[in-house]
C-alpha positions in Angstrom: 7.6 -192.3 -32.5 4.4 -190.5 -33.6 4.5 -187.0 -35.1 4.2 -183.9 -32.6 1.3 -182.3 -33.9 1.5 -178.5 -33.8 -0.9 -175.7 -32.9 -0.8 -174.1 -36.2 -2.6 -170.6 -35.1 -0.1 -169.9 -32.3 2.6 -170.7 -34.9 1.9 -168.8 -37.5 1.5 -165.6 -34.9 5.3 -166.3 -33.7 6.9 -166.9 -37.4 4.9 -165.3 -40.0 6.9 -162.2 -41.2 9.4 -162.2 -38.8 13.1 -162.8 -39.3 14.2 -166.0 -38.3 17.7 -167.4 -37.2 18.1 -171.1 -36.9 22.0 -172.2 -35.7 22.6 -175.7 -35.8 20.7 -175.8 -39.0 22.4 -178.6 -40.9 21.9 -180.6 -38.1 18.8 -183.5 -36.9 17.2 -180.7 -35.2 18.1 -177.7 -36.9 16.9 -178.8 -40.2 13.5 -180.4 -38.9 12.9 -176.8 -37.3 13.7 -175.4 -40.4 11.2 -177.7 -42.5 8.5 -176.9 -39.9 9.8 -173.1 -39.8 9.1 -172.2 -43.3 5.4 -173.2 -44.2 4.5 -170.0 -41.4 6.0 -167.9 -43.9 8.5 -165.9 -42.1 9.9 -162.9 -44.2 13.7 -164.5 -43.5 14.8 -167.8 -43.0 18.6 -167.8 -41.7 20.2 -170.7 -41.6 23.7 -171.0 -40.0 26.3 -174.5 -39.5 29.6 -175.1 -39.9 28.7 -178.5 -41.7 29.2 -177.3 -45.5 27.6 -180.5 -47.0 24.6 -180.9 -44.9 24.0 -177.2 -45.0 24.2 -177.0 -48.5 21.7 -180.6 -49.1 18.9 -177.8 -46.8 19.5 -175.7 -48.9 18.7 -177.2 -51.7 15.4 -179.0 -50.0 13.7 -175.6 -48.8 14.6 -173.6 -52.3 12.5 -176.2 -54.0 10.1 -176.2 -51.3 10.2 -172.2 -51.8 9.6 -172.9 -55.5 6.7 -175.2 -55.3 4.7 -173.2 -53.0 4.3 -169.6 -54.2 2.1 -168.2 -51.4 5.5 -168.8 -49.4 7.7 -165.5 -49.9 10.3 -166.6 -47.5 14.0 -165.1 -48.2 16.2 -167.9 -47.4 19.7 -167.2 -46.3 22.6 -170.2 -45.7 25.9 -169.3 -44.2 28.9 -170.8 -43.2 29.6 -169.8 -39.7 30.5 -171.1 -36.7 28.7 -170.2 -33.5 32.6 -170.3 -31.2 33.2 -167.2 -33.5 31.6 -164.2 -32.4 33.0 -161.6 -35.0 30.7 -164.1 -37.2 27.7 -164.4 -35.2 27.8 -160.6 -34.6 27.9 -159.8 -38.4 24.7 -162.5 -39.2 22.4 -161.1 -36.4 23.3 -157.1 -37.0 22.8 -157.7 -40.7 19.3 -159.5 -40.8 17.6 -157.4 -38.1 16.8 -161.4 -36.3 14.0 -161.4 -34.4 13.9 -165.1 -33.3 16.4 -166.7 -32.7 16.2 -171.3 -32.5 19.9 -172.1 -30.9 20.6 -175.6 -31.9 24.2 -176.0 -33.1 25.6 -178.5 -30.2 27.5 -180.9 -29.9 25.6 -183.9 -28.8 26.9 -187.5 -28.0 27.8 -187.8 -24.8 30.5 -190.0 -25.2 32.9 -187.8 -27.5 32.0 -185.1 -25.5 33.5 -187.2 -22.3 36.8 -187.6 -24.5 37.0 -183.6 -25.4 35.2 -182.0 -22.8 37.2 -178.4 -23.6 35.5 -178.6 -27.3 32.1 -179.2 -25.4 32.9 -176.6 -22.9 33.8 -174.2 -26.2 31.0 -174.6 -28.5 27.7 -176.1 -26.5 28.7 -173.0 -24.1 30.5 -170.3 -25.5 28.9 -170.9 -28.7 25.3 -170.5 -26.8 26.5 -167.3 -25.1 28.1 -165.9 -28.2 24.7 -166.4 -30.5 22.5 -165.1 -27.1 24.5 -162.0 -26.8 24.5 -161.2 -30.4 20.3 -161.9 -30.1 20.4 -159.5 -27.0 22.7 -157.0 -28.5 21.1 -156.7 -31.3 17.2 -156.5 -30.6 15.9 -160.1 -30.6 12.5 -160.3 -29.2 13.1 -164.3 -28.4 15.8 -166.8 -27.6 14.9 -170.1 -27.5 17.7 -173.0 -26.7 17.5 -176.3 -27.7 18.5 -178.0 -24.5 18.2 -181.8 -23.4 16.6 -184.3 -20.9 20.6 -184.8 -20.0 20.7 -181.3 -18.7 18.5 -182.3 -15.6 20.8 -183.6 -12.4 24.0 -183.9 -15.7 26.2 -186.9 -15.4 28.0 -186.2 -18.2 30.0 -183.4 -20.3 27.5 -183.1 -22.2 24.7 -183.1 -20.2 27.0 -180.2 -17.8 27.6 -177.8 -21.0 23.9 -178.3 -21.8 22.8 -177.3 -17.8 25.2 -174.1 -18.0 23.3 -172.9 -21.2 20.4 -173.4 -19.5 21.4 -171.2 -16.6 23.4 -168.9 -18.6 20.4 -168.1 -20.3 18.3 -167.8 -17.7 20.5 -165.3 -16.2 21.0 -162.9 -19.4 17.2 -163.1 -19.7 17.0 -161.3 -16.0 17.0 -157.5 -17.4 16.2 -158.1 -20.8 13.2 -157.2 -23.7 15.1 -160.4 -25.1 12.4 -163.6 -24.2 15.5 -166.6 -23.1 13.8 -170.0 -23.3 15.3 -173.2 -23.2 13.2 -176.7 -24.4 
């Protein structure tokens, strides 16, 4: 499909020397984020999966990215962690002062999620509420969560865990300085 093609200015107001935290980052979406993160030049780039290999392959890509561009002075930070642990989470967002925070570690296909709805259950939801506290706990001005078209009227597992985040988010956003989104 054609490329979405961004509004630069508005951008680089949101991410330039800010401390960004992207969860899910090994993953499809987490890693395009972070390739479309870092060119805005945020001070901190913290990215956060359980998925050692794929993690480790972004990390790779943006540090030559870092190197090739030397206007960039992005500090880029990979972690194992896993967003069901919220001893984990805690420790990332009180020790990089976050101040945006792009939740998409998920679990995504709907079928597996129909043969293990608990796991789905455990990380799509407590794993969102554990990584939105943390962000609301600890000063975040925004939380967005990377929802789907599946959420709307869900059919599915994974389309329910999706709609609670979406609600559960919306709900912790109510008395908050912490901006909750979900796309």
């Amino acid at each position: 499909r054609p490329e979405t093609q961004l509004h630069d200015e508005a951008l680089r107001t949101t991410f330039t020397n800010k401390t960004v935290l992207i969860t899910g980052a090994a993953g499809t979406i987490g890693s395009e984020l972070a390739r479309r993160v870092i060119p805005f030049n945020p001070s901190k780039l913290v990215l956060i999966d359980r998925a050692e290999n794929q993690l480790v392959l972004l990390d790779y890509e943006l540090r030559s990215l870092i190197t090739e561009n030397v206007s960039w002075n992005v500090e880029l930070i990979t972690r194992i962690v896993d967003v069901t642990n919220e001893d984990s989470i805690r420790k990332v967002t009180a020790a990089h002062n976050i101040n945006i925070v792009l939740h998409a570690a998920a679990h995504k296909h709907v079928y597996l999620m129909e043969d293990a709805p608990a796991e789905a259950v455990v990380n799509n939801v407590g794993g969102a509420l554990n990584v939105a506290r943390a962000a609301r706990d600890y000063g975040a001005s925004t939380f967005v969560l990377v929802s789907t078209d599946k959420a709307v009227a869900p059919t599915s597992v994974m389309g329910a865990t999706k709609r609670l985040c979406e609600l559960s988010i919306t709900k912790l956003g109510e008395s908050n300085t912490t901006q909750f989104s979900a796309v």
